[in-house]
VOGU-3710 file (C-alpha; in Angstrom, 3 decimals, decimal comma):
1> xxxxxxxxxx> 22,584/-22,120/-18,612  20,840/-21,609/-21,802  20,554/-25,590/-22,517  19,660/-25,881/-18,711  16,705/-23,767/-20,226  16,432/-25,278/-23,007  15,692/-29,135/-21,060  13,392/-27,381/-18,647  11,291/-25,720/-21,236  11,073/-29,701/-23,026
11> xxxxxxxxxx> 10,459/-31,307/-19,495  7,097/-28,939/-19,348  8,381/-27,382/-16,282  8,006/-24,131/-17,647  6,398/-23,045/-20,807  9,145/-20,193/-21,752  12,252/-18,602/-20,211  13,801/-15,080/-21,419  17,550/-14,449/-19,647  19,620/-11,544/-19,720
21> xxxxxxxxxx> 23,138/-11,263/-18,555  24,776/-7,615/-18,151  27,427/-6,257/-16,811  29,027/-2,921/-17,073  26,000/-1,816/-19,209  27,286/-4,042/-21,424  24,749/-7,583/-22,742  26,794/-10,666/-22,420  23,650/-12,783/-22,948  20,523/-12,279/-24,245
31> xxxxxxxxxx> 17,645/-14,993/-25,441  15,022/-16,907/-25,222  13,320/-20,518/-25,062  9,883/-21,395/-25,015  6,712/-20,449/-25,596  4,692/-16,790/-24,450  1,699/-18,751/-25,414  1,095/-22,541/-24,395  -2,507/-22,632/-26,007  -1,442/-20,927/-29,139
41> xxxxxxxxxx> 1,871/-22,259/-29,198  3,093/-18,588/-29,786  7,027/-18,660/-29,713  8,578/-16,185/-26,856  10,629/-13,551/-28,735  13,237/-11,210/-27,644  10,104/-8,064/-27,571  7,302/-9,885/-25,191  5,632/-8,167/-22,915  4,973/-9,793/-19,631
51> xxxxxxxxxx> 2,253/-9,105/-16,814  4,010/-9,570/-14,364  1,066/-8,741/-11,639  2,461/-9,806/-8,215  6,103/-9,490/-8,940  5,946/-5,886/-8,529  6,178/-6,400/-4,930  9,558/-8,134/-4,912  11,076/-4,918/-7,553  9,060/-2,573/-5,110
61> xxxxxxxxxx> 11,416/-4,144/-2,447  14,820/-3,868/-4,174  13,788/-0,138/-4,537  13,276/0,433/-0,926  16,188/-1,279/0,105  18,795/0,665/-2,636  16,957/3,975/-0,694  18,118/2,190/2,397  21,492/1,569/1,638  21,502/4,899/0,621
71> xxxxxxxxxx> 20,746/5,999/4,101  17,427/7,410/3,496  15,395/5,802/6,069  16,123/3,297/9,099  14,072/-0,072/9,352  12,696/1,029/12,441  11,115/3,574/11,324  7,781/4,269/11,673  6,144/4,954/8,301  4,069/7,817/9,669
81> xxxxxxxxxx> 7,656/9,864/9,682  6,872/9,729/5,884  3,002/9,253/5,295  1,727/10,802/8,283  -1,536/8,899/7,442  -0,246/6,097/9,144  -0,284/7,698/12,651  -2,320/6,194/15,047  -3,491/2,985/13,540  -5,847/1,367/14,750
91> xxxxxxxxxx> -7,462/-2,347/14,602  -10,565/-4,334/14,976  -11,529/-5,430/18,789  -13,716/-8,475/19,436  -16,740/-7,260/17,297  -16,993/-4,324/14,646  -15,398/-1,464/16,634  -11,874/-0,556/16,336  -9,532/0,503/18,930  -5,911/1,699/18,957
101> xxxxxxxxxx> -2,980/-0,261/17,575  -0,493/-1,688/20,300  2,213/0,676/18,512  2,780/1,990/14,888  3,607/0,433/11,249  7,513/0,407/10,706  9,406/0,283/7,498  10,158/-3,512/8,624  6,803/-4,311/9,073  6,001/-3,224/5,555
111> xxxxxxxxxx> 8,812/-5,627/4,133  8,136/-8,679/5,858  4,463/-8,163/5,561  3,724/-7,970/9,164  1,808/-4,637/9,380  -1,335/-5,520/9,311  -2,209/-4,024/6,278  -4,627/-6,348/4,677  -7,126/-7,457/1,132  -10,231/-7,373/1,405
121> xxxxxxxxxx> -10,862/-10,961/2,892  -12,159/-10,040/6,093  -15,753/-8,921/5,766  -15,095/-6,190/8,211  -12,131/-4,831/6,515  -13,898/-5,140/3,038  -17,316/-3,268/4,451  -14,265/-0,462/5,306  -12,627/0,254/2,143  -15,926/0,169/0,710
131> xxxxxxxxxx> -16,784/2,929/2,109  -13,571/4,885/1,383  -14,145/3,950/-2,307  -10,949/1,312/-2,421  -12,665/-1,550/-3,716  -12,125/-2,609/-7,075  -9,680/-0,778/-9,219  -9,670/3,224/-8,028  -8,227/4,444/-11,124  -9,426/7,711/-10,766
141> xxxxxxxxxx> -6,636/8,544/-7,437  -3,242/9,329/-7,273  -1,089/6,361/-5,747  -0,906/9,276/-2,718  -4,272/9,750/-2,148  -4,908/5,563/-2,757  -2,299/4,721/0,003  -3,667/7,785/2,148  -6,853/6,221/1,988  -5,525/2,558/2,687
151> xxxxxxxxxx> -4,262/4,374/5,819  -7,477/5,360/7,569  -8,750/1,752/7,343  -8,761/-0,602/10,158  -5,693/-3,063/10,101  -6,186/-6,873/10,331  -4,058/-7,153/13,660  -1,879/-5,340/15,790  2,027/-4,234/13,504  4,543/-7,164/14,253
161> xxxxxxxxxx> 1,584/-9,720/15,554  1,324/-11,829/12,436  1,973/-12,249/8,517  -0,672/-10,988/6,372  -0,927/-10,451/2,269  -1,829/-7,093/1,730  -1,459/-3,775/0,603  2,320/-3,593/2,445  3,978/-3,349/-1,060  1,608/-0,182/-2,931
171> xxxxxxxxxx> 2,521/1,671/0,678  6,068/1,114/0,332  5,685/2,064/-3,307  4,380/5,115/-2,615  7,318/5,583/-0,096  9,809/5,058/-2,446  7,800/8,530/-4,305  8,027/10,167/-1,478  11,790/9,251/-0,739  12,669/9,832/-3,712
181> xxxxxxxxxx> 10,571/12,835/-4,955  9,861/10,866/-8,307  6,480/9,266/-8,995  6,180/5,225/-9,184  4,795/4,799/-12,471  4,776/0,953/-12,418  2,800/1,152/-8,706  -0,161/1,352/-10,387  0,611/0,619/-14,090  -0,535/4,356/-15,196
191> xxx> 2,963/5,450/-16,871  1,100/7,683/-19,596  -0,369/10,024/-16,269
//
């Protein structure tokens, strides 16, 4: 594997790799290949730190599903059984107004990004948070009261009608806190709060 590594990192096909193989608690393999910096030429070492941005949502994921195997929720679900925000939900008609959603956000629909929960990219839906005070980076509010307030805003299109990036993952982060009773640091990158 490691020389596998090693001839990708020389093809250019990726700048650095860092692997680690446990089992049993125990490290059968641990190193690295590469570079953390391409421009600088900056060596990876065994104590880089990675941003990681998106890939939270795929470790958010693997969190809800150990609570699922667990038994702690059903996929059909409907996440308002949890967040009662997200009763009610309701979506853009034709023109500016909203009206009710054709039925509620489940669990499911979180996962496979199919709620309707949406960025910014619609003007209408960007006008909305907006006005909540979502836009940009709302530091100043608990993950709760951020996904509370992601759950009064219009969604993008009816739950199970379409695929849509959004805000799916941070509400399923925030269910894993309430699940679990233990606060997602790494939703929102604020560990030291």
């Amino acid at each position: 594997m490691i020389s596998f590594l090693e001839t990708t990192v020389a093809q250019q096909n990726l700048p650095g790799a860092a692997v680690l193989i446990a089992r049993d608690g125990e490290i059968a393999c641990r190193t690295v290949v590469g570079l953390q910096n391409v421009e600088t030429g900056d060596p990876l070492q065994l104590d880089t730190i990675y941003r990681i941005a998106s890939m939270t949502k795929p470790i958010t994921c693997v969190g809800v599903m150990i609570l699922y195997e667990e038994g702690r929720f059903r996929l059909e679900d409907p996440v308002s059984r949890y967040i009662p925000e997200f009763a009610e939900p309701c979506v853009f008609s034709a023109g500016n107004e909203t009206i009710p959603a054709k039925g509620e956000i489940t669990i499911q629909h979180l996962l496979t990004y199919t709620s309707g929960l949406a960025y910014g990219g619609d003007p209408r839906l960007r006008q909305c948070a907006e006005e909540a005070g979502l836009t940009g980076y709302p530091g100043t509010l608990s993950t709760g009261e951020l996904i509370r307030g992601i759950a009064r805003l219009p969604l993008a299109h009816d739950p199970g009608a379409a695929w849509t990036y959004g805000t799916s993952a941070d509400v399923l982060g925030h269910l894993i806190e309430v699940l679990s009773k233990t606060r997602l640091h790494a939703l929102r990158g604020d560990a030291a709060q």
